[in-house]
Every structure is written in C-alpha cells, then in structure tokens.
C-alpha positions in Angstrom: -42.4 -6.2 -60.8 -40.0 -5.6 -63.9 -36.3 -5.6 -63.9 -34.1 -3.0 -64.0 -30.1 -3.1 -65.1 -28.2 -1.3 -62.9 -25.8 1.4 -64.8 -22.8 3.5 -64.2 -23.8 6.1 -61.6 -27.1 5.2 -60.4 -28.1 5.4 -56.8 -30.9 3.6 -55.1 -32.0 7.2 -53.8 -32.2 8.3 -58.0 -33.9 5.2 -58.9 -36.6 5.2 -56.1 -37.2 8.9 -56.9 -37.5 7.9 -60.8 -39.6 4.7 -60.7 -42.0 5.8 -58.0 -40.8 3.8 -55.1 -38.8 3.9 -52.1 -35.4 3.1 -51.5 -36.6 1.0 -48.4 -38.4 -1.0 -50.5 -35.5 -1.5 -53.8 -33.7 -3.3 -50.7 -35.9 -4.9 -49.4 -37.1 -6.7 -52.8 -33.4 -7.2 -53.7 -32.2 -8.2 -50.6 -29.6 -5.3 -50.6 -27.9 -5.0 -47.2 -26.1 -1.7 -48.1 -28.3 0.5 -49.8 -25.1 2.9 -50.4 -23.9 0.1 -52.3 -24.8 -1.2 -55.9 -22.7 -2.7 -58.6 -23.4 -1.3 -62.2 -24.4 -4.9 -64.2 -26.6 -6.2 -62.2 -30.4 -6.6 -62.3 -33.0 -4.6 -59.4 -36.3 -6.0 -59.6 -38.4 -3.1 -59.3 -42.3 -3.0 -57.8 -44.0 0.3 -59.6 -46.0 3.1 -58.3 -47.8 3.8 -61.2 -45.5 4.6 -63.7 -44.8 1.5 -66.1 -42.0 3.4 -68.4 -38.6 4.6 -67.8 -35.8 6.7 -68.9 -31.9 6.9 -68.8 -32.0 9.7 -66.7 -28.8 12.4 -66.9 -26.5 12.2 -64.6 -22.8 11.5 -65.1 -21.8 8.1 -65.1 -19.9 7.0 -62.6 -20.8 9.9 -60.1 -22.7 8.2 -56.9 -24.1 10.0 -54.2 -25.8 8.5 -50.7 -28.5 5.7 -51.4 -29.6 6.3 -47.7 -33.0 8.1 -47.6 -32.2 10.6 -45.0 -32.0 13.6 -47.0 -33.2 11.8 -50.1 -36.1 12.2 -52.4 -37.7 9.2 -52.0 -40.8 8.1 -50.1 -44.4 7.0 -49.6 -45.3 8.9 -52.8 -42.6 8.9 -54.7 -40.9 11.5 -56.0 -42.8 14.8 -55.6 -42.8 17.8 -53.2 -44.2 15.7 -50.2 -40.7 14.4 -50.9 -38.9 17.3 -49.9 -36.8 18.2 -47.0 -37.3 21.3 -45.6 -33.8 23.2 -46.9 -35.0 21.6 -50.7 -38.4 23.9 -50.0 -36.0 26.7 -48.6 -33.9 26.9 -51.7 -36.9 26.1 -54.0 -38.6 29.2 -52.7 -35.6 30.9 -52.7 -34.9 30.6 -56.4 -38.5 32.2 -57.6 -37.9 35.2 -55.2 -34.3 35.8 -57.6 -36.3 35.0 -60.4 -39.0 37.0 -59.7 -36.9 39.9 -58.5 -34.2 39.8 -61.6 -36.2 39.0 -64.8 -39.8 37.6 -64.1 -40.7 35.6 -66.7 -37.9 37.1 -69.3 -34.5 35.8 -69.4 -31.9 38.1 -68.7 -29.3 35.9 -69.8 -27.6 36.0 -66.1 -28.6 32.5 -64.9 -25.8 31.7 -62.6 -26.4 35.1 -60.9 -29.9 34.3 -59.4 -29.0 30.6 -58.8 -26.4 31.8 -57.1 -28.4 34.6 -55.8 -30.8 31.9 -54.2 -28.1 29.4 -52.6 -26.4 32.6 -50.3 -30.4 33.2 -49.4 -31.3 30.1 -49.0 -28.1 28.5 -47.2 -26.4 31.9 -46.4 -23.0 30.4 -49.0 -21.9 32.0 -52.2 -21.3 30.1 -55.4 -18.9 31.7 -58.2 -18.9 30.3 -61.8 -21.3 30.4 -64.5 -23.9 28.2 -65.3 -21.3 25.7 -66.4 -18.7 25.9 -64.2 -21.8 26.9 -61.0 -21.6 22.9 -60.6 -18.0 22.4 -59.9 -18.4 25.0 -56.9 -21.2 23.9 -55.0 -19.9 23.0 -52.1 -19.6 19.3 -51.1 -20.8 19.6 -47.8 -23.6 20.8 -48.9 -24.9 20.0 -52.1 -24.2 15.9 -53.8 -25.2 15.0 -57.4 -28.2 12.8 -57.6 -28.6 10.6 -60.5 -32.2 11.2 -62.0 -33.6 12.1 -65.8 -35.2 16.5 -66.0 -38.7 14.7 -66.1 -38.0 13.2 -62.2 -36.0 16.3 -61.3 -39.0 18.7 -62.3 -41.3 17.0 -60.0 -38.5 17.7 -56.7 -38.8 21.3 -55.5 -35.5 22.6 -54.7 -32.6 20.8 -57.1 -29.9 23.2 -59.0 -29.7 21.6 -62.2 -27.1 22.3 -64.6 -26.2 22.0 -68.7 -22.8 22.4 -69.7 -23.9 23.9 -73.1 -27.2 25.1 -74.7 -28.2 26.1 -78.4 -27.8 30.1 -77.8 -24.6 31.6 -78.6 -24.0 32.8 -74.7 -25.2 29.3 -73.9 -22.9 27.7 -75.8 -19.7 29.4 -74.1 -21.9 29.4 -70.4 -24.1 27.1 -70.1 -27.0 27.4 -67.9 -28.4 26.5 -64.7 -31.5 27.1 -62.3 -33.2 25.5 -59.8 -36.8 23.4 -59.3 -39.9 24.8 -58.3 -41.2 21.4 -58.1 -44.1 21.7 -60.2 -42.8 19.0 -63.1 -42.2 22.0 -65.4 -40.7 25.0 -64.3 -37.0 26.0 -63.1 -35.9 29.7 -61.7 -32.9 31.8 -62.1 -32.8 34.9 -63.7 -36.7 34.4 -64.6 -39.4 31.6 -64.1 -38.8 29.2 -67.2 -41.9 28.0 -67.4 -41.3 24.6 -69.4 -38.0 23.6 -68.9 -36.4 21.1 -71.6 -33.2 19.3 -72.5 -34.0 20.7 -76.2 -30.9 22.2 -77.3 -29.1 21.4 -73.9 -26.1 19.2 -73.0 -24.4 17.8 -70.0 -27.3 17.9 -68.1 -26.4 17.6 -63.8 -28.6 17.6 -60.5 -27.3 18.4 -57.4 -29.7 18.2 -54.0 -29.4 20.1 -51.2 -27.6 17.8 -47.9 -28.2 20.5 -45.2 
C-alpha cells in the first residue's frame, strides 16, 4: 500500500486507470461510500498492480468526470485495452482508418479533420474546431474528460486527447489532437504518430467515449 494525496480534478475512475487498480477496490480500501465523490486534500491509500511510481497526470484541475466504473477504464488489469468498452474500440479503430486514409504515417497538418473524421464514423456526430478548440465541442452526452497523465492514456484504445498548443508554428495557433490506438505509443489523426509525446506540447486533455 502507499498513499496517495488527492488533487484538484482527479477521479477514482483516473486514478484506478493510472495506478493499476480498480475503482472497486480505491473504495473499498478507503471506505469511500460514493465513489463519484472525493475531496481534493485528502489521502487514498492505494494497493499497486505492479507499478510502484506515479505521475501528475494532465488533466485540468478542477474538471471531474464519473468515478463509477461503468463506462470507465478501470478493471481486473488495469488500465489497458482489455479495459475498453466497445464504442472506445469503435472509435479507436475508427481513428487509424482516417489516419490511414488521409496521411499514413506523414502528417498532413489537418489533425482535427481526421479526429473529427473518426467521431462522425465512429458515433455517426460531427465535431467542428481545430485541434484546440475540437475539445470544447465534443459533445457532453457523449464524450467526459478523464483525469489521467499521456503515459496511462496511451495504453486505453479509443480516448481523443487534445494540446492547446504545440512547438510548430501551425501548432502554436491550432493545437493538435488525435485519438489512442491503445498500444502505449501511438495516436491517429491525419496520420499514425507513432510515438506520441507531451514534448513541445501544452494543455494536454482526455476525453473518453460515454456511449
């Protein structure tokens, strides 16, 4: 067991997905009645899977979304594909087919186009807004932010992540987005980014699919 200080914004759901556990089993070990429910402040005790390290992860503070597990990322395994839910795969699969059909493996430097491209496949809806703005349009009934650092997020086929600026010069006005493949590496949207970092990147975001 080690402890764990709850901050702004995280979710039982993020935390189970980023330290290997289960969100059945944070509440259990903290006697949590609500797992929808924690107070930034306190302390989770938290009983590994393996992993002994943690991070900060990226979401923005303050943001929650459901610490229920239907829907969620967590499980048996932690978080991994065996994780997903079937509209997480959808989307996941999705996303390489735009990739895959738009640049390949070359960036075409029209990001929110495939994501977009992916989520009116996938989930038969279509986004607007560029890969900083793509976050603010996903709709609410479908999509929530999740609370989790790009290493966890990687692993989960099926998230849109999203950086409010990058290091190009288009980047810096648009930002960027894509989607998971789930294979702790590689994101798709315009083209298969085959080891996706935070380098250069700001305002990092996750959103999971609800439906």
């Amino acid at each position: 067991m080690s402890n764990y200080r709850i901050r702004p914004g995280d979710t039982l759901s993020g935390l189970a997905a980023r330290f290997g556990t289960t969100v059945s089993k944070l509440a259990r070990d903290n006697n949590i009645k609500n797992p929808d429910l924690i107070y930034a402040g306190n302390t989770l005790r938290i009983g590994h899977s393996g992993r002994d390290s943690f991070d900060a992860g990226g979401g923005r503070p303050g943001v929650r979304g459901s610490g229920g597990q239907s829907g969620g990322v967590s499980g048996p395994t932690g978080a991994g594909p065996s994780n997903a839910t079937p509209a997480m795969r959808r989307l996941a699969e999705a996303g390489r087919s735009a990739a895959l059909g738009m640049g390949g493996y070359n960036s075409q430097g029209l990001c929110a186009t495939g994501v977009s491209r992916a989520i009116q496949n996938a989930f038969g809806v279509k986004v607007w807004g560029n890969g900083n703005q793509i976050d603010n349009n996903l709709p609410r009934d479908k999509f929530k932010q999740v609370n989790m650092s790009l290493e966890e997020a990687l692993k989960i086929p099926g998230l849109v992540l999203t950086w409010e600026s990058t290091s190009t010069r288009l980047g810096s006005i648009y930002g960027h987005t894509a989607i998971t493949t789930g294979d702790g590496r590689s994101s798709a949207s315009d083209f298969i980014e085959s080891n996706t970092t935070n380098n250069g990147r700001t305002g990092f975001k996750v959103f999971m699919p609800t439906v």
